[in-house]
C-alpha positions as a Markdown table, in Angstrom:
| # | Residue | x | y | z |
|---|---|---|---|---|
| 1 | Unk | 116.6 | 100.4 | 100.8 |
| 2 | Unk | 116.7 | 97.0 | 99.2 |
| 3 | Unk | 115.1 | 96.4 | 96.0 |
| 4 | Unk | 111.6 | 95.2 | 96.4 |
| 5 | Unk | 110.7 | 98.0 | 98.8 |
| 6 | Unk | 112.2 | 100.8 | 96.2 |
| 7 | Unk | 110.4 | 98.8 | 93.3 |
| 8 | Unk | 107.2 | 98.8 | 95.5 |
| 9 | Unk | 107.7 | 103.0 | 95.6 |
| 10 | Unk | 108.0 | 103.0 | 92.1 |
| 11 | Unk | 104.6 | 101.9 | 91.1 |
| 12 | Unk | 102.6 | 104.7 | 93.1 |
| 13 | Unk | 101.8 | 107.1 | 90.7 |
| 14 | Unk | 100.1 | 110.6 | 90.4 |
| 15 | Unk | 96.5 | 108.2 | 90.3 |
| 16 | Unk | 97.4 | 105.8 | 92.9 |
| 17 | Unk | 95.3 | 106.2 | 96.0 |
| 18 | Unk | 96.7 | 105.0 | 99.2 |
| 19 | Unk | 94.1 | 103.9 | 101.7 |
| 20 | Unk | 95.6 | 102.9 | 105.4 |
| 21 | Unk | 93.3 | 101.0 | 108.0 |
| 22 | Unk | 93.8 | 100.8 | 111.4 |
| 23 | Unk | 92.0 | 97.5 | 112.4 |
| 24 | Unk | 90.7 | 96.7 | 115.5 |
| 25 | Unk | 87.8 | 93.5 | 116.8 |
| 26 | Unk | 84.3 | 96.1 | 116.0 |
| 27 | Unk | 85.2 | 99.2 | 114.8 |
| 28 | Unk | 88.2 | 100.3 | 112.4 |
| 29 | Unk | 89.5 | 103.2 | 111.1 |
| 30 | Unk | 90.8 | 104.7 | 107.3 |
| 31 | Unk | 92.6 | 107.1 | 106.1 |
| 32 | Unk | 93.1 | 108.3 | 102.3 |
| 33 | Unk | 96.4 | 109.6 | 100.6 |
| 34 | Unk | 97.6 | 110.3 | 97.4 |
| 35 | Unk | 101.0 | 109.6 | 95.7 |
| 36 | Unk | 102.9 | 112.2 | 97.5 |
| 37 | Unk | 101.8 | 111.5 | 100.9 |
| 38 | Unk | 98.9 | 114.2 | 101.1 |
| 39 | Unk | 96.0 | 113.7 | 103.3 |
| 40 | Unk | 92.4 | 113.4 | 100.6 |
| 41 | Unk | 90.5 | 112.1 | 103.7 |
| 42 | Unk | 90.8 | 112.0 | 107.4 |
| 43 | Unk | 90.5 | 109.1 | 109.5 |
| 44 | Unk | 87.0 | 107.9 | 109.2 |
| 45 | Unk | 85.3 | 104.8 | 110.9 |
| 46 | Unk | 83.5 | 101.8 | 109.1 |
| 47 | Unk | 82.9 | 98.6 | 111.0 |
| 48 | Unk | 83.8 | 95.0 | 111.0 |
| 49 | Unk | 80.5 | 94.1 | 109.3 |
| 50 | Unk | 78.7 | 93.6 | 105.4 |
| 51 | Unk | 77.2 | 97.3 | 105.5 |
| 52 | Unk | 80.7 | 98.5 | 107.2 |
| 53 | Unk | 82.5 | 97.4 | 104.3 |
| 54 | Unk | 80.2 | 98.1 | 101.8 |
| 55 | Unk | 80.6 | 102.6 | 103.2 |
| 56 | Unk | 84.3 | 101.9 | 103.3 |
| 57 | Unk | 83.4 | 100.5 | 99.4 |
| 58 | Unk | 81.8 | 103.7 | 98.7 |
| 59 | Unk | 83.8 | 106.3 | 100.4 |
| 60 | Unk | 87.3 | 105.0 | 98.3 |
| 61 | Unk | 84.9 | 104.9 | 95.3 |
| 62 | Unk | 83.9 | 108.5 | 96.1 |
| 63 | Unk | 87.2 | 109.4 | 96.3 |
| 64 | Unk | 88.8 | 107.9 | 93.0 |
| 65 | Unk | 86.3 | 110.2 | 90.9 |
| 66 | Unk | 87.9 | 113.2 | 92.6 |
């Protein structure tokens, strides 16, 4: 691996939280991880609008408190 990608691994730490979205036009999907790759949250849907992304706001707040 080149630098920059092994520099990038370096900064996730045991209180890093790794949220991946699958986006799509309407409707998109998240999922929650830790630092070693662990699921915290299964894939869960929020959608493409201001109260959509406010629940996605809330459920990654929710989960930094665990």
């Amino acid at each position: 691996m080149n630098s920059n990608i092994n520099h990038k691994i370096n900064q996730v730490s045991e209180k890093t939280l790794v949220i991946g979205i699958d986006i799509a036009k309407q409707k998109h999907f998240a999922c929650a991880v830790d630092d070693r790759g662990r699921v915290l949250e299964k894939s869960f849907p929020f959608y493409q609008s201001e109260d959509g992304f406010e629940q996605l706001v809330k459920k990654i707040e929710s989960l930094q408190s665990c």
